[in-house]
C-alpha positions as CSV (number, residue, x, y, z in Angstrom):
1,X,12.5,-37.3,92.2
2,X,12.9,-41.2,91.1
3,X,9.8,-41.2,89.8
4,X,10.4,-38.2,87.6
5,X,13.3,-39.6,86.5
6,X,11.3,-42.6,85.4
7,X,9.1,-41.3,84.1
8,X,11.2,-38.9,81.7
9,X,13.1,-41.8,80.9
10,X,10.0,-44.1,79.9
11,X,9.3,-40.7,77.4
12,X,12.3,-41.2,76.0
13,X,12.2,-44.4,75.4
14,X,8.8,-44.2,73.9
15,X,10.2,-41.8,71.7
16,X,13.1,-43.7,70.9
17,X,10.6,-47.0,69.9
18,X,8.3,-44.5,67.8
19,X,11.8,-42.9,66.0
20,X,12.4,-46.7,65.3
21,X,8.9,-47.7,63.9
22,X,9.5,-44.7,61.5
23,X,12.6,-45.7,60.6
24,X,12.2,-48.9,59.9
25,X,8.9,-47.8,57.9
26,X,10.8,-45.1,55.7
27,X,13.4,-48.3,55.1
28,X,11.1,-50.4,53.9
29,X,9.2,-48.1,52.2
30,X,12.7,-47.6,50.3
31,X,13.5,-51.1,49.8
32,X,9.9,-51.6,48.1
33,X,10.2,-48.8,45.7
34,X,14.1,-50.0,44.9
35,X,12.6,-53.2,44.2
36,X,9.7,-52.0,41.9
37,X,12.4,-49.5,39.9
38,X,14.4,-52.9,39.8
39,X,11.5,-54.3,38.3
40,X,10.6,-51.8,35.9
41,X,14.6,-51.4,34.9
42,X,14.5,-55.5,34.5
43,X,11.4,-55.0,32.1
44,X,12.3,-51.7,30.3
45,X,15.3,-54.1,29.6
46,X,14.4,-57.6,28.5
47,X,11.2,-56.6,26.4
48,X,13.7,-55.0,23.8
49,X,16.3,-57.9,24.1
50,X,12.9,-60.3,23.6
51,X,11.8,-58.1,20.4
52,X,15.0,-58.3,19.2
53,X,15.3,-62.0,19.8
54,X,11.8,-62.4,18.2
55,X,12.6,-60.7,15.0
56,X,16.2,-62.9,14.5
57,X,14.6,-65.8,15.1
58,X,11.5,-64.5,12.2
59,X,14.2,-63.3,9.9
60,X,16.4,-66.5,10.1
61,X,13.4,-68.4,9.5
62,X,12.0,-66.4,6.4
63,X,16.0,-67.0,5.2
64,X,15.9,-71.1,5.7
65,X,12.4,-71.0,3.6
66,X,13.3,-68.1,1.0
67,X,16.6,-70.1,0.6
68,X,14.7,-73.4,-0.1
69,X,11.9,-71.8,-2.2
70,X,14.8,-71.0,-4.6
71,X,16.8,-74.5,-4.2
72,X,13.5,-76.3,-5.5
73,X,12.7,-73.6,-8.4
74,X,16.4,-74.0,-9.8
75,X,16.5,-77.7,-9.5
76,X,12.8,-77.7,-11.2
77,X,14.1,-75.1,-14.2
78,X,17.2,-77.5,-14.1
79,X,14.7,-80.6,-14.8
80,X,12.7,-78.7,-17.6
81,X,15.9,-77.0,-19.4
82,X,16.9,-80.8,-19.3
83,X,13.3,-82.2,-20.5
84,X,13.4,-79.6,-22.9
85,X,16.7,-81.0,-24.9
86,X,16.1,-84.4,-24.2
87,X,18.1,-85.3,-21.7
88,X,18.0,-86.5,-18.3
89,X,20.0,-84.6,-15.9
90,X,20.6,-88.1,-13.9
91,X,22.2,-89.5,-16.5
92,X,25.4,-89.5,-18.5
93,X,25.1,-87.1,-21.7
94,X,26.9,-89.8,-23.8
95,X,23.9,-91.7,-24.9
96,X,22.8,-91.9,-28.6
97,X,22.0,-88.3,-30.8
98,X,19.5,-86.6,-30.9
99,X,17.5,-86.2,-33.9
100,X,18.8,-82.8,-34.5
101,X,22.2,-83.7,-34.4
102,X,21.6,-87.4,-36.8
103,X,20.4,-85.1,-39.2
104,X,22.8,-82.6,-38.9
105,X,25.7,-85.8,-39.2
106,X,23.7,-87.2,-42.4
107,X,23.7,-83.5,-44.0
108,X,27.6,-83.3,-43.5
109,X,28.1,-86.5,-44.6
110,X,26.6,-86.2,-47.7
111,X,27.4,-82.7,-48.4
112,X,31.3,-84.0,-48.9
113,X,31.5,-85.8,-52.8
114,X,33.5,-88.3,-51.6
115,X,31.4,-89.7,-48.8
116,X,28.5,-89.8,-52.0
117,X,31.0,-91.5,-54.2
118,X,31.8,-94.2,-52.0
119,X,28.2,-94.3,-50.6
120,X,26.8,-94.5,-54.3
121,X,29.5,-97.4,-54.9
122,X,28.6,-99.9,-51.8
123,X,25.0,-99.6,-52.4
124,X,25.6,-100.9,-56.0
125,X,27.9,-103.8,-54.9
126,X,25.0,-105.1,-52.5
127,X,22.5,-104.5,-55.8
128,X,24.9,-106.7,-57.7
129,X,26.3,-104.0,-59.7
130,X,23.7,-102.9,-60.9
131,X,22.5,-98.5,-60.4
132,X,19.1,-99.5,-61.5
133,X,16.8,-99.6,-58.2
134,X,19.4,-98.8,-55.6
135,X,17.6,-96.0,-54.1
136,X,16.9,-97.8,-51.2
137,X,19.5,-98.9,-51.3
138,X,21.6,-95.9,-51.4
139,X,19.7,-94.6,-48.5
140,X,20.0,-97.4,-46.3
141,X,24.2,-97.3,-46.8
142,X,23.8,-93.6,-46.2
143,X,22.4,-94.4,-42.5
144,X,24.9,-97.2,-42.3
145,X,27.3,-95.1,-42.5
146,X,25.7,-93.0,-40.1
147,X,25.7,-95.4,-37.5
148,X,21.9,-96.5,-37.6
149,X,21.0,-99.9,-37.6
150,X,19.4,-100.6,-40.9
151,X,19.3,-104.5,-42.1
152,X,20.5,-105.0,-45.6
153,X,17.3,-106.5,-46.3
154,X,15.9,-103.3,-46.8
155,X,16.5,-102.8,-50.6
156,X,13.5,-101.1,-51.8
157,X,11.0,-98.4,-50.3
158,X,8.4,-100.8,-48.4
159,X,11.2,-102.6,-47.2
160,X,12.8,-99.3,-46.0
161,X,10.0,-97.7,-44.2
162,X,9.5,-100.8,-42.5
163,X,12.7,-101.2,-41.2
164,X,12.9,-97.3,-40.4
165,X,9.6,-97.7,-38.2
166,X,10.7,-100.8,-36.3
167,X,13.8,-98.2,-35.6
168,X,11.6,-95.6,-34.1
169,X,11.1,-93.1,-37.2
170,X,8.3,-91.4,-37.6
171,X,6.2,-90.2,-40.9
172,X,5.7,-86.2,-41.0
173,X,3.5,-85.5,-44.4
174,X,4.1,-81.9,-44.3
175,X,7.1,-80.8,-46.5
176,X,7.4,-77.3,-45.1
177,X,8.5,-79.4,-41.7
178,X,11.7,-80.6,-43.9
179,X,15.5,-79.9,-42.2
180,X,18.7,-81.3,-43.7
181,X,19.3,-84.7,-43.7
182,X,15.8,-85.6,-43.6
183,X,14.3,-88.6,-45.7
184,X,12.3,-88.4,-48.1
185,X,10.0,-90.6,-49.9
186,X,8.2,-89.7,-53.0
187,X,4.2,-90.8,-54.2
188,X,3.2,-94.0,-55.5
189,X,3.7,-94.2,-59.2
190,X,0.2,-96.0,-58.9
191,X,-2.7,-95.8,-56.2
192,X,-2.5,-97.8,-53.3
193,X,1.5,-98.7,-54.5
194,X,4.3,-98.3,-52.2
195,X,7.0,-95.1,-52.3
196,X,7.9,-94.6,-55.8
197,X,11.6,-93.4,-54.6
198,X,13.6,-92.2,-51.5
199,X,15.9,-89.2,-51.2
200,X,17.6,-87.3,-48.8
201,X,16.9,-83.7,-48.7
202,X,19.9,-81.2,-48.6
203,X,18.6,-77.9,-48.8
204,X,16.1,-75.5,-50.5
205,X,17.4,-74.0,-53.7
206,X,16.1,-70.4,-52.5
207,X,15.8,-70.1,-48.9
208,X,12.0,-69.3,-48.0
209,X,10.7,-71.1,-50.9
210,X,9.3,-74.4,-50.5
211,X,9.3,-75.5,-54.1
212,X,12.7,-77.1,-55.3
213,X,15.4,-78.6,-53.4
214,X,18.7,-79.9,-53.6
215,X,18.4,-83.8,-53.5
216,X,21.0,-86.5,-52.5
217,X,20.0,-90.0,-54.1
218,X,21.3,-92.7,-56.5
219,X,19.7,-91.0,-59.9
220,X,23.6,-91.1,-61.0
221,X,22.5,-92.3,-64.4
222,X,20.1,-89.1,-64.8
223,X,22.2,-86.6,-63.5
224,X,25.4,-87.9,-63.2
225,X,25.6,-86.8,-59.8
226,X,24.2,-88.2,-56.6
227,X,23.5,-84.4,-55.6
228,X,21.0,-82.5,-58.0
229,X,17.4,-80.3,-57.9
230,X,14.3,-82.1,-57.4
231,X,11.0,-80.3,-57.3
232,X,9.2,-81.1,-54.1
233,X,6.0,-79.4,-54.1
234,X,4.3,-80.6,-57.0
235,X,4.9,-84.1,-59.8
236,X,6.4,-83.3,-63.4
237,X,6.2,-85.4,-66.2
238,X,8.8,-87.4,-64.9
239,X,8.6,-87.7,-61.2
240,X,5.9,-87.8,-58.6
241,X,5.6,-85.3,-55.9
242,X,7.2,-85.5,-51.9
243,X,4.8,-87.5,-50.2
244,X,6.3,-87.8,-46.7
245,X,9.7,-87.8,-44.5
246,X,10.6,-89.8,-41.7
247,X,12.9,-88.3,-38.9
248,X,13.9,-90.3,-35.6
249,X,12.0,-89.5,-32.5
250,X,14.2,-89.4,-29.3
């Protein structure tokens, strides 16, 4: 009887130890496939958050350089706008005028009579009173008066384009370049000979034709007026042709 009862109870505990191996098989079995759906749910997560991270950090980069790229190219249109009116865009605008605007100031000037009156009446108390050869004269008051820097040595045309070129102005021989307030010098009376006269140009008589101009000089005597018509193109009888200007470079 004992040893049936041992041995029924040795079955059941066999039984009991096999119920156990399966259960703790099923449970880890469970725990591994919890952990690889953790894994996957893990991945299935961060990949997007990586992507995501990826394409901010791409985009805030492509920003930074698009941002820069258009920095420079304004700064370097900046510069050339700058270059372009003769200026530099580290300095001050207040520095001397440019040649534009010294011509535009010498056309005003002259285009009032009273500014030629009294120009026209200095230049022939430094010739001693005298109207006869105060072209140069005239012209050098006129940039006097103008604020350029002209030594009262220059009294006739050599003396003039000398001084004008130790100044910085430049010779242009083609008189279709002419603006207002430009000045002119007319041919040698005689080969090899030195400016026969100086003017200041005004303003064509007919606009688009390069022929005759309105004049500013000292020829009072001639046409009792410092302003008159002069032909520019081509000599009379009287008075050679234009023969070059001379402007002030920057």
């Amino acid at each position: 009887m004992n040893k049936k009862k041992n041995f029924e109870n040795h079955l059941t505990n066999l039984e009991s130890s096999e119920e156990s191996k399966k259960y703790i098989n099923e449970m880890q079995e469970m725990e591994e496939q919890y952990e690889k759906k953790s894994t996957m749910a893990f991945v299935m997560i961060a990949i997007p958050i990586l992507i995501l991270a990826i394409i901010t950090v791409k985009q805030m980069i492509s920003f930074s350089i698009s941002m820069s790229k258009n920095s420079t190219h304004t700064e370097g249109k900046q510069i050339a706008s700058d270059a372009n009116k003769g200026t530099d865009p580290t300095k001050n605008n207040s520095a001397a005028p440019t040649v534009e605007a010294l011509n535009e100031k010498i056309h005003k000037y002259l285009d009032n009579e009273a500014n030629r009156k009294k120009t026209f009446a200095e230049a022939v108390k430094l010739n001693s009173g005298s109207e006869k050869g105060a072209s140069s004269i005239f012209i050098a008051q006129v940039l006097r008066n103008n604020g350029e820097t002209i030594s009262k040595s220059a009294i006739n045309t050599k003396t003039l384009v000398a001084e004008l070129q130790k100044n910085g102005w430049k010779k242009i021989t083609d008189y279709k370049q002419l603006k207002k307030g430009d000045i002119c010098f007319a041919a040698p009376s005689k080969a090899g000979g030195s400016p026969s006269h100086t003017y200041v140009f005004m303003k064509w008589v007919k606009e688009g034709k390069t022929d005759y101009a309105y004049v500013c000089d000292s020829q009072v005597s001639e046409y009792k007026n410092t302003l008159h018509t002069r032909n520019i193109a081509s000599p009379t009888p009287k008075k050679e042709k234009f023969s070059f200007l001379m402007r002030k470079e920057k």
